[in-house]
PyMOL Python script that loads the backbone (N, CA, C, O; Angstrom):
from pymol import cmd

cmd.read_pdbstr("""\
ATOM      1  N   UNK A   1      38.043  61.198   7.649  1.00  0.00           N
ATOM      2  CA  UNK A   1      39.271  60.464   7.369  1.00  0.00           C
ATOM      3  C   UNK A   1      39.030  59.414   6.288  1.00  0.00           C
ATOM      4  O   UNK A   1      39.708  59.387   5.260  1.00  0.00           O
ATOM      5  N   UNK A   2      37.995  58.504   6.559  1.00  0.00           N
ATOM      6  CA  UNK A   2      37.638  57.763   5.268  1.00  0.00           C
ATOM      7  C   UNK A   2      37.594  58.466   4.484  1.00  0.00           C
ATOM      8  O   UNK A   2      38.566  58.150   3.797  1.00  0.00           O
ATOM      9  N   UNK A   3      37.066  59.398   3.956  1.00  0.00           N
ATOM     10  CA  UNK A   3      36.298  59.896   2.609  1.00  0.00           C
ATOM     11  C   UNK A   3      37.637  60.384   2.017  1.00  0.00           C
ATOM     12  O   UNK A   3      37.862  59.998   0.870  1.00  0.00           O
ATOM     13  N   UNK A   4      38.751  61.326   2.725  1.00  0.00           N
ATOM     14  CA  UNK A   4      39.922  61.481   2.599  1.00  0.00           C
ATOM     15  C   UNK A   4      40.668  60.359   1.539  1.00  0.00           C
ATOM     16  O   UNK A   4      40.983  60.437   0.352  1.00  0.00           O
ATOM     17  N   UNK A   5      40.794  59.249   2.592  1.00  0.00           N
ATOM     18  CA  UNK A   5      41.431  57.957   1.905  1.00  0.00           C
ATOM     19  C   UNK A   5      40.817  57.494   0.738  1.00  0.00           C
ATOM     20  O   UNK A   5      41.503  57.211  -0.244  1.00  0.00           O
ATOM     21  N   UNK A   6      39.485  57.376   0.738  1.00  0.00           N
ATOM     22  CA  UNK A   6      38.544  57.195  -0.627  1.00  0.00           C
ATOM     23  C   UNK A   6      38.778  57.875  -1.328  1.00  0.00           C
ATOM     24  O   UNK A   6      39.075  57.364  -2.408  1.00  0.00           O
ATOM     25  N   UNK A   7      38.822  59.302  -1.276  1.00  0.00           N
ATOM     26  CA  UNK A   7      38.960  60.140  -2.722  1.00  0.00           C
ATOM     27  C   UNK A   7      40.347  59.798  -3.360  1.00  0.00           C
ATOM     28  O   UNK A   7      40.552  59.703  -4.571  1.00  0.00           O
ATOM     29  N   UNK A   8      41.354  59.612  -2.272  1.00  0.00           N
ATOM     30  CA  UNK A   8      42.120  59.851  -2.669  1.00  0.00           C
ATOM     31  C   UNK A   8      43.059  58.392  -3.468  1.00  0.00           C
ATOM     32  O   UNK A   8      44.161  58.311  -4.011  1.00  0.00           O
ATOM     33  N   UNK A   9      41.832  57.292  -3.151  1.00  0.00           N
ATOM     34  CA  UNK A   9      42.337  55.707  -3.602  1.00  0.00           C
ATOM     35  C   UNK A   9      41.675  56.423  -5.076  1.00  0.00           C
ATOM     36  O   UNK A   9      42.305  56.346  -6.131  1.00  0.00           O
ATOM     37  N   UNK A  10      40.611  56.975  -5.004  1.00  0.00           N
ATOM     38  CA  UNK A  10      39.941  56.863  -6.494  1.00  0.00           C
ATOM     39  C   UNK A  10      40.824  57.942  -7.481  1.00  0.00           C
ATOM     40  O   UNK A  10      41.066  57.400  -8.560  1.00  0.00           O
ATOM     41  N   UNK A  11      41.373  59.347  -7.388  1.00  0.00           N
ATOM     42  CA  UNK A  11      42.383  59.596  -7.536  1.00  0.00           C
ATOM     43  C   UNK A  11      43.443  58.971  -8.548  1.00  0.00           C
ATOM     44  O   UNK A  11      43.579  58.862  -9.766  1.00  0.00           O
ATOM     45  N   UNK A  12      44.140  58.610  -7.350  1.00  0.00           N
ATOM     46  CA  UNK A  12      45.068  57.425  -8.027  1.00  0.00           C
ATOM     47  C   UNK A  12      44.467  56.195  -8.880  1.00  0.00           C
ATOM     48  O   UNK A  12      45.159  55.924  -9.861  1.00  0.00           O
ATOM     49  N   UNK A  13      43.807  55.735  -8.780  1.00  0.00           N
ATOM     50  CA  UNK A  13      42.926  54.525  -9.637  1.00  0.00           C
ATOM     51  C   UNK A  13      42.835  55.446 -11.166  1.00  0.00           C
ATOM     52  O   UNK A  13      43.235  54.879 -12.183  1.00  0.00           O
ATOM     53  N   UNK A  14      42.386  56.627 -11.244  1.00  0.00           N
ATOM     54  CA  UNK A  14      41.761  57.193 -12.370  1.00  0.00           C
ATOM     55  C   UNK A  14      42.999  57.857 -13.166  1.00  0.00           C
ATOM     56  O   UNK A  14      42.976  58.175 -14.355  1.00  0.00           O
ATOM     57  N   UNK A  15      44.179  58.017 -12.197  1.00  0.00           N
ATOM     58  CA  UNK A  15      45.404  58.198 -12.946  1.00  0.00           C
ATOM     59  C   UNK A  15      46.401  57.383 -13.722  1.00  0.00           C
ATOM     60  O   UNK A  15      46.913  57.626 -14.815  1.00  0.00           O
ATOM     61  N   UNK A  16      46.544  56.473 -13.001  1.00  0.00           N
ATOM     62  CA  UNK A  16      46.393  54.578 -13.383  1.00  0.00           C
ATOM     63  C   UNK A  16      46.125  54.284 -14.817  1.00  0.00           C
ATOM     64  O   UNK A  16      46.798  54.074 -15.826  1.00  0.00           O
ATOM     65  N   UNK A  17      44.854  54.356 -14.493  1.00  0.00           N
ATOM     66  CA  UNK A  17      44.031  54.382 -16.038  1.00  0.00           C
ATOM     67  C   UNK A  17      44.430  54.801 -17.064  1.00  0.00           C
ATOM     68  O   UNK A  17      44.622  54.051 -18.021  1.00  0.00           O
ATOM     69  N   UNK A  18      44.743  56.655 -17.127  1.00  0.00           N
ATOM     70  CA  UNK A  18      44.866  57.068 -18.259  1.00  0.00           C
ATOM     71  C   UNK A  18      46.004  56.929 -18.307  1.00  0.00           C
ATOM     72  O   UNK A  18      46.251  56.604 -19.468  1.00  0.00           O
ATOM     73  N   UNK A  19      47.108  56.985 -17.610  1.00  0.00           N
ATOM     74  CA  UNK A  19      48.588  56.532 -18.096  1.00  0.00           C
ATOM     75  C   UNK A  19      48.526  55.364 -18.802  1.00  0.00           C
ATOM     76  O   UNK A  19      49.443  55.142 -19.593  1.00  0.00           O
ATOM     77  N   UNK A  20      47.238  54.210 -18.630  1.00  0.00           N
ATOM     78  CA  UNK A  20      47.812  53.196 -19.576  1.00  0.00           C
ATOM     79  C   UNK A  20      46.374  53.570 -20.125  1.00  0.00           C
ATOM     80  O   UNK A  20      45.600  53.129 -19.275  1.00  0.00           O
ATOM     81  N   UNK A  21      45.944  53.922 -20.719  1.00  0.00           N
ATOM     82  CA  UNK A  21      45.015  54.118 -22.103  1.00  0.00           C
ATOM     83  C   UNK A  21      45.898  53.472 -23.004  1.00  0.00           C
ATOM     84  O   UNK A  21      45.707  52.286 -23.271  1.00  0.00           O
ATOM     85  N   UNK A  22      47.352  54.440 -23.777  1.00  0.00           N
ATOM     86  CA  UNK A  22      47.325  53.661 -25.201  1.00  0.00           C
ATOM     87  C   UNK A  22      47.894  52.140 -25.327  1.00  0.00           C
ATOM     88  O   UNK A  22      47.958  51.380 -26.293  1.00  0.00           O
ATOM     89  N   UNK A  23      48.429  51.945 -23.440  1.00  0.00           N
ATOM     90  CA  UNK A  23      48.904  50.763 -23.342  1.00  0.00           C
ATOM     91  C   UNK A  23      47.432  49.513 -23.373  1.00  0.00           C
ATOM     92  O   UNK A  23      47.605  48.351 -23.742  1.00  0.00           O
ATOM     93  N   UNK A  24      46.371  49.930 -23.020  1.00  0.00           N
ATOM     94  CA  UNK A  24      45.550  49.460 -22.830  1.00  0.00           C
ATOM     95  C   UNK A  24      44.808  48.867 -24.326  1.00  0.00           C
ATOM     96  O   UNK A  24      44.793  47.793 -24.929  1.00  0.00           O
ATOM     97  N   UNK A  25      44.394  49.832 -24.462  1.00  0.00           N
ATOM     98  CA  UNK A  25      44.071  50.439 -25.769  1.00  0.00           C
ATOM     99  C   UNK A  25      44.493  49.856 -27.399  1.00  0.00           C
ATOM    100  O   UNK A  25      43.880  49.220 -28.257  1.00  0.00           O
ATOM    101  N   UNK A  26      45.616  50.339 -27.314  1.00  0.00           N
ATOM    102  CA  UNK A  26      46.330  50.292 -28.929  1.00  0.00           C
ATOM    103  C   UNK A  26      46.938  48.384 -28.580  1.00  0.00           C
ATOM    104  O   UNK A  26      47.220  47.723 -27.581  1.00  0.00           O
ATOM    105  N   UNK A  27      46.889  48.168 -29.986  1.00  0.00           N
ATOM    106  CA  UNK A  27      46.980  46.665 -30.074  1.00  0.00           C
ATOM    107  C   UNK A  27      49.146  46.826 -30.367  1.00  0.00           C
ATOM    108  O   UNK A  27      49.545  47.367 -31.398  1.00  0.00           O
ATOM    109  N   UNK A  28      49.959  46.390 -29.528  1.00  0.00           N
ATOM    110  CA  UNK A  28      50.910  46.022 -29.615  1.00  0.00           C
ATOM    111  C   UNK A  28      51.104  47.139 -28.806  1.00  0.00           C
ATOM    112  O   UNK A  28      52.260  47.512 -29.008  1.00  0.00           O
ATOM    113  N   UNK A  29      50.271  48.240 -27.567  1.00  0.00           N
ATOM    114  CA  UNK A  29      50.833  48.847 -27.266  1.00  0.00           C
ATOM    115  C   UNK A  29      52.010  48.933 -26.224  1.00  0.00           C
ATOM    116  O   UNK A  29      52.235  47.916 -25.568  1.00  0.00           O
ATOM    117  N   UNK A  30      52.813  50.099 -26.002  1.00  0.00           N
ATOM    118  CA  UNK A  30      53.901  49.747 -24.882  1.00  0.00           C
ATOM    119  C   UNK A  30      53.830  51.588 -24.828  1.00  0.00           C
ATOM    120  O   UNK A  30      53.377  52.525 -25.486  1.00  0.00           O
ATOM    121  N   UNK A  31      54.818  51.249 -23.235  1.00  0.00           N
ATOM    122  CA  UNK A  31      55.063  52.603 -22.391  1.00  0.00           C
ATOM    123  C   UNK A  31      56.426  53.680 -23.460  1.00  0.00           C
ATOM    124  O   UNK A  31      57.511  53.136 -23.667  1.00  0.00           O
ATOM    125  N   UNK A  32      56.236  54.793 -23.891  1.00  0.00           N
ATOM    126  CA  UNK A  32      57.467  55.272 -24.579  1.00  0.00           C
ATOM    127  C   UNK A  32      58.464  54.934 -23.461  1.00  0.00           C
ATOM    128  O   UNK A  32      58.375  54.657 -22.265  1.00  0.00           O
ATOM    129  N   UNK A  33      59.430  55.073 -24.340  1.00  0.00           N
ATOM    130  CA  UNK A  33      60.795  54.658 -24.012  1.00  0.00           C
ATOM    131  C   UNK A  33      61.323  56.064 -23.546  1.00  0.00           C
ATOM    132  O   UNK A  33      61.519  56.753 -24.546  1.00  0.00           O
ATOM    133  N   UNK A  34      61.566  56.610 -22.604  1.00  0.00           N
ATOM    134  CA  UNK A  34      62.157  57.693 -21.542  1.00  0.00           C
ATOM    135  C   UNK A  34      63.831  58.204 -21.348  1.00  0.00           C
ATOM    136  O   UNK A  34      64.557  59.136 -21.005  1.00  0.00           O
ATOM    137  N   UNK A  35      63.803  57.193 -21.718  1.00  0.00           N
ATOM    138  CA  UNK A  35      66.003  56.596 -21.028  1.00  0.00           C
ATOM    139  C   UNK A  35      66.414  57.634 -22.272  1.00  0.00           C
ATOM    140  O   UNK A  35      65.963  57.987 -23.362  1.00  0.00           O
ATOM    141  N   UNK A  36      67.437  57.866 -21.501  1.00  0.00           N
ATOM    142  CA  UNK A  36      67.982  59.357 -22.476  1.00  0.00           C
ATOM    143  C   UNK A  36      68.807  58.323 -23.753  1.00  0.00           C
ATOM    144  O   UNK A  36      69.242  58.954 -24.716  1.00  0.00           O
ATOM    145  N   UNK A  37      68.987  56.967 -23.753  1.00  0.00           N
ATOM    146  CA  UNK A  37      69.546  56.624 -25.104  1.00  0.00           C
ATOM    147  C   UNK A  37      68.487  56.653 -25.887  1.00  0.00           C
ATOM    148  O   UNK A  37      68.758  56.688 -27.088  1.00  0.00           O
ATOM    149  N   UNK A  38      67.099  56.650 -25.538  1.00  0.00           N
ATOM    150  CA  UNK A  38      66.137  56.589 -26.556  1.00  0.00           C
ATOM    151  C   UNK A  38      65.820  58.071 -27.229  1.00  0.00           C
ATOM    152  O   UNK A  38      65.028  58.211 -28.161  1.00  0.00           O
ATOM    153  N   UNK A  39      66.170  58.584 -26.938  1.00  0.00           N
ATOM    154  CA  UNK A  39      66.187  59.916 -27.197  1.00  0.00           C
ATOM    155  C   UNK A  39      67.268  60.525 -28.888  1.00  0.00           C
ATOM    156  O   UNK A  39      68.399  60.999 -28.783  1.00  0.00           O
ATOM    157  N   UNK A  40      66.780  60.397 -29.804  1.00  0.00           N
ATOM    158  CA  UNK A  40      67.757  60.637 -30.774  1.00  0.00           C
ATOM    159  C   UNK A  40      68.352  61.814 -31.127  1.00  0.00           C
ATOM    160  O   UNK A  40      69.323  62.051 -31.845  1.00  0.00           O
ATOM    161  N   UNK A  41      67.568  62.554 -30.466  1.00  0.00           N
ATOM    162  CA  UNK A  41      68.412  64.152 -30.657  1.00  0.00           C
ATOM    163  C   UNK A  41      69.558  64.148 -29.564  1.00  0.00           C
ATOM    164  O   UNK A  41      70.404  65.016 -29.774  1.00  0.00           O
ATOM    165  N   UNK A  42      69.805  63.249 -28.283  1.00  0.00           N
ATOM    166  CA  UNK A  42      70.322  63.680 -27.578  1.00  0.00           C
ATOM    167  C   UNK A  42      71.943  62.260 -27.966  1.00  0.00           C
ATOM    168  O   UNK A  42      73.066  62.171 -27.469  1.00  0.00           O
ATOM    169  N   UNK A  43      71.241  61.456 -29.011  1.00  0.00           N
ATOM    170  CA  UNK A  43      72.635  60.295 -29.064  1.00  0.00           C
ATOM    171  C   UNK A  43      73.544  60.928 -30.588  1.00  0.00           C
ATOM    172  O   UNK A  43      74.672  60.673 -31.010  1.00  0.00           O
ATOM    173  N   UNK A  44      72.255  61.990 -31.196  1.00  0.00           N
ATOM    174  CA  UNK A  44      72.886  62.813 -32.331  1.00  0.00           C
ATOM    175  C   UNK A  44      74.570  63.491 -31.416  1.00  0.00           C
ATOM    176  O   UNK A  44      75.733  63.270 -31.756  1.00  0.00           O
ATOM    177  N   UNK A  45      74.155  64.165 -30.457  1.00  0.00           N
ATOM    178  CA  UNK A  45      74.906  65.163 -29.512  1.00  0.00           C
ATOM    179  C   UNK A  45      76.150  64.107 -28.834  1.00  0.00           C
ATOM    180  O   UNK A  45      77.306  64.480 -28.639  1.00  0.00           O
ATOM    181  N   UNK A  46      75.649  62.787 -28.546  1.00  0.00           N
ATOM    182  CA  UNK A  46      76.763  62.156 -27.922  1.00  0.00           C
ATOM    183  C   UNK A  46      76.527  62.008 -26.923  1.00  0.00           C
ATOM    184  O   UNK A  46      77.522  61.622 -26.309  1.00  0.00           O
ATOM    185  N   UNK A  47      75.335  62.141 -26.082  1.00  0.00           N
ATOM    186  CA  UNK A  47      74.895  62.448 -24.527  1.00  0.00           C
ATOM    187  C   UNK A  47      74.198  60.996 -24.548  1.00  0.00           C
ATOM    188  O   UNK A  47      73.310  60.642 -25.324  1.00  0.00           O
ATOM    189  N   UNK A  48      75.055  59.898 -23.078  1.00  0.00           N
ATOM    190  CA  UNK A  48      74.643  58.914 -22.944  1.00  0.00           C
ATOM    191  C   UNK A  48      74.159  58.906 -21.450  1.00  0.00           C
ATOM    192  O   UNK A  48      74.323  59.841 -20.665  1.00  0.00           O
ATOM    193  N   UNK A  49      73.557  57.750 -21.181  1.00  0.00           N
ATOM    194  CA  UNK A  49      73.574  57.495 -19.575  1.00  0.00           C
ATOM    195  C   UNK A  49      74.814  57.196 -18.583  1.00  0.00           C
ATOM    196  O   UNK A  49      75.928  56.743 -18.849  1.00  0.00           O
ATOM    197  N   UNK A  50      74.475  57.440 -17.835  1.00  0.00           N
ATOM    198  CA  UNK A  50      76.057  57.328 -17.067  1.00  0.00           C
ATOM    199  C   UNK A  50      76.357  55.757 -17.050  1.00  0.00           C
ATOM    200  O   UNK A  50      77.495  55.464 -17.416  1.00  0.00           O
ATOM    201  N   UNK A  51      75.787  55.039 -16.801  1.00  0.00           N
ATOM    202  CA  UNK A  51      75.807  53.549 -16.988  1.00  0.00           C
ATOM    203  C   UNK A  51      76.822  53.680 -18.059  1.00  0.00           C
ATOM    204  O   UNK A  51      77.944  53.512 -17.582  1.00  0.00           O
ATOM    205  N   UNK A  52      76.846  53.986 -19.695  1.00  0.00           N
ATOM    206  CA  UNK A  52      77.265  54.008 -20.903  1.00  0.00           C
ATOM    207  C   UNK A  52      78.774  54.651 -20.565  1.00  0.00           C
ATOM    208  O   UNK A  52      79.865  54.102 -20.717  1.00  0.00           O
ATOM    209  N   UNK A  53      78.520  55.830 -20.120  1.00  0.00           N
ATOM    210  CA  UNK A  53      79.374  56.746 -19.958  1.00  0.00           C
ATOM    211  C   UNK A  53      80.381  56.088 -18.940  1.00  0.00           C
ATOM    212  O   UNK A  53      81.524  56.459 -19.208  1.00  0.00           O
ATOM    213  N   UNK A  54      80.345  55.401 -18.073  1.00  0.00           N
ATOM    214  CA  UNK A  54      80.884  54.708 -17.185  1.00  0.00           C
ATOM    215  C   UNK A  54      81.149  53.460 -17.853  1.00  0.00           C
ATOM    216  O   UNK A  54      81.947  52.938 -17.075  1.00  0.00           O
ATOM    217  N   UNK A  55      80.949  52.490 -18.996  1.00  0.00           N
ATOM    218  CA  UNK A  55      81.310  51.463 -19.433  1.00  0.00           C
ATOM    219  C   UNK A  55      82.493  52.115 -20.765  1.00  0.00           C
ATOM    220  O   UNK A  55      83.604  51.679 -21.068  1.00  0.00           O
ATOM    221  N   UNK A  56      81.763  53.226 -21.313  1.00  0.00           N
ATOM    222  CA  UNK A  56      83.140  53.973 -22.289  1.00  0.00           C
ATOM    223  C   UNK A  56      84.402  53.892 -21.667  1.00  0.00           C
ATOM    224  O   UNK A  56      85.313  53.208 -22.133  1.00  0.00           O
ATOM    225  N   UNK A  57      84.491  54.515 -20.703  1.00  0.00           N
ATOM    226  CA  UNK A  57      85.570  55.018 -19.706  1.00  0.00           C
ATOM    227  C   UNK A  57      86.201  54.041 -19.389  1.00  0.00           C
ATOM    228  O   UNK A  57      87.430  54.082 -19.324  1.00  0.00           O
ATOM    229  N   UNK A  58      85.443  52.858 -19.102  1.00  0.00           N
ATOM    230  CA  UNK A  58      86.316  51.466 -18.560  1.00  0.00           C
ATOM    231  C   UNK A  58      87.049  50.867 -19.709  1.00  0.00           C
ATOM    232  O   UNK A  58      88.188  50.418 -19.583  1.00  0.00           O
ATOM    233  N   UNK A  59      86.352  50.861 -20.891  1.00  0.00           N
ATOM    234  CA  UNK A  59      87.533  50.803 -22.301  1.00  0.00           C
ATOM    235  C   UNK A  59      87.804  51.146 -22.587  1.00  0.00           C
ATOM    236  O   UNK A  59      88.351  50.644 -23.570  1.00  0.00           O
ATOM    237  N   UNK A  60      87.970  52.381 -22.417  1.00  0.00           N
ATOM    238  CA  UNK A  60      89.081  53.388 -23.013  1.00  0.00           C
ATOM    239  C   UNK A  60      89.954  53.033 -22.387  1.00  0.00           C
ATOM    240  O   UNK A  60      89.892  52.745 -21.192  1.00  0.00           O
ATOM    241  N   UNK A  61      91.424  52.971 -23.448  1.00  0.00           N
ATOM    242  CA  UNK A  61      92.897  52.519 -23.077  1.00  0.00           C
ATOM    243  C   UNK A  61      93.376  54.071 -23.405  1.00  0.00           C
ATOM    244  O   UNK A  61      92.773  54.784 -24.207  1.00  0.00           O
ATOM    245  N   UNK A  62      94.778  54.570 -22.524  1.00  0.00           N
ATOM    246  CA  UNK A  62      95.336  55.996 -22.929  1.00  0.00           C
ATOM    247  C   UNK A  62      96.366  54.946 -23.950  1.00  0.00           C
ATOM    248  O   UNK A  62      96.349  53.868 -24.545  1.00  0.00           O
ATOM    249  N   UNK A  63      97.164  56.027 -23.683  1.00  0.00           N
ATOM    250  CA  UNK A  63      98.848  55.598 -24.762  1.00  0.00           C
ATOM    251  C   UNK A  63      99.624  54.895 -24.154  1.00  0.00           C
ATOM    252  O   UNK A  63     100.135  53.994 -24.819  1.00  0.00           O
ATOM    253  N   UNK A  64     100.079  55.026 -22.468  1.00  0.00           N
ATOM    254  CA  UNK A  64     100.643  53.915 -22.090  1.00  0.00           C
ATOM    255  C   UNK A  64     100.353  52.845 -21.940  1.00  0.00           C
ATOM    256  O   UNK A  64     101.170  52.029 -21.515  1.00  0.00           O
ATOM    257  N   UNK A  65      99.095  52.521 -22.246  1.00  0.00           N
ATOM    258  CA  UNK A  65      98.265  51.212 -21.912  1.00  0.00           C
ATOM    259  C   UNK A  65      98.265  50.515 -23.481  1.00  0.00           C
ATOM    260  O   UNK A  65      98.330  49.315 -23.748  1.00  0.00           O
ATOM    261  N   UNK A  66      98.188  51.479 -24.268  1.00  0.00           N
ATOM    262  CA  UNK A  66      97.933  50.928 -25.945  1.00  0.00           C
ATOM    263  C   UNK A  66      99.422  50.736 -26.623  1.00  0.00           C
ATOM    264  O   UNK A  66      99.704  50.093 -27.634  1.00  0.00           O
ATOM    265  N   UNK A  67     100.409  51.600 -25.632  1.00  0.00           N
ATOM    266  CA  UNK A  67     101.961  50.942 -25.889  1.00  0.00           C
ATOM    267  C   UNK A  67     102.893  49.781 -25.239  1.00  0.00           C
ATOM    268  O   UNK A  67     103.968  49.281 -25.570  1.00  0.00           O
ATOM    269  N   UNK A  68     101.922  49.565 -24.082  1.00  0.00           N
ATOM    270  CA  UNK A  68     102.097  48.212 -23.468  1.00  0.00           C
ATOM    271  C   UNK A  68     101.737  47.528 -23.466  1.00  0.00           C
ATOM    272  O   UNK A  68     102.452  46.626 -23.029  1.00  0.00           O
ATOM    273  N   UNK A  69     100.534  47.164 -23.834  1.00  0.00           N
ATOM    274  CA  UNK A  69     100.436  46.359 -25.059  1.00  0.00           C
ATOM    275  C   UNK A  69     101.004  45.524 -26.372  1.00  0.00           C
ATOM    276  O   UNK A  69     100.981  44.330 -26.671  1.00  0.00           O
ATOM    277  N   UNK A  70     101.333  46.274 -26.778  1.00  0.00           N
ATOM    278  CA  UNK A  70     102.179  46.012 -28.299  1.00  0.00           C
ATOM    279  C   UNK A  70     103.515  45.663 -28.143  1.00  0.00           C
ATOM    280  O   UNK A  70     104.137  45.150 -29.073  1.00  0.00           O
ATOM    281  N   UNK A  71     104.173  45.955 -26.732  1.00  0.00           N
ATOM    282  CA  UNK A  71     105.560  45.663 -26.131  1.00  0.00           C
ATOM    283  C   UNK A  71     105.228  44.212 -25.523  1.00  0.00           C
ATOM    284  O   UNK A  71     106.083  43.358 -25.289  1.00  0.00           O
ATOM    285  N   UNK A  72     103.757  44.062 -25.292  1.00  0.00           N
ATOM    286  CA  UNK A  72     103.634  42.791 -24.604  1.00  0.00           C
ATOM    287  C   UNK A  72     103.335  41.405 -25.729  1.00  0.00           C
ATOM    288  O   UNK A  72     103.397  40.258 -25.285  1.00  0.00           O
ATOM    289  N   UNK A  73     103.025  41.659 -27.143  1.00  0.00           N
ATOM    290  CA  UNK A  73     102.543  41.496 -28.578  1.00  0.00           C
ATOM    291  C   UNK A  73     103.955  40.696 -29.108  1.00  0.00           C
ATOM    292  O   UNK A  73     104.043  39.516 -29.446  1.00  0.00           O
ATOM    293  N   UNK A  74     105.402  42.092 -29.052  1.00  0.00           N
ATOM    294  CA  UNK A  74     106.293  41.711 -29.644  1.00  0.00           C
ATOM    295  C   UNK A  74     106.858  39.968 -28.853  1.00  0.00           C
ATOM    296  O   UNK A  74     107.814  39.355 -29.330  1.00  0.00           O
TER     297      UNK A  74
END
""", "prot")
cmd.dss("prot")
cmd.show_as("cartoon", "prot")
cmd.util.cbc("prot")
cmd.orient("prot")
């Protein structure tokens, strides 16, 4: 059961590691950026996070909203 838990702390410790090599490593380094806005082929396409996609939606006005408005203006 120990040796179990040991291998398996060292394992994880050694995975640890190389995930941050270039963070470690490279001088100004950082973790890539993952989030589908970082992604430029996919903001080429128009494909946001739902967060985004859910803040679009909340400003988007239709026509009765953008004509009541302007009735509320005059």
């Amino acid at each position: 059961m120990l040796k179990t838990l040991l291998l398996t702390f060292i394992i994880i410790v050694i995975c640890v590691v190389l995930l941050c090599v270039k963070v470690l490593l490279k001088k100004g380094g950082r973790f890539p950026n993952t989030h589908i806005e970082g992604n430029k082929a996919l903001a080429k396409k128009g494909i946001y996070c739902a967060k985004t996609e859910h803040r679009l939606q909340v400003q988007h006005k239709n026509l009765y909203d953008r004509l009541d408005n302007q009735t509320d203006k005059k």
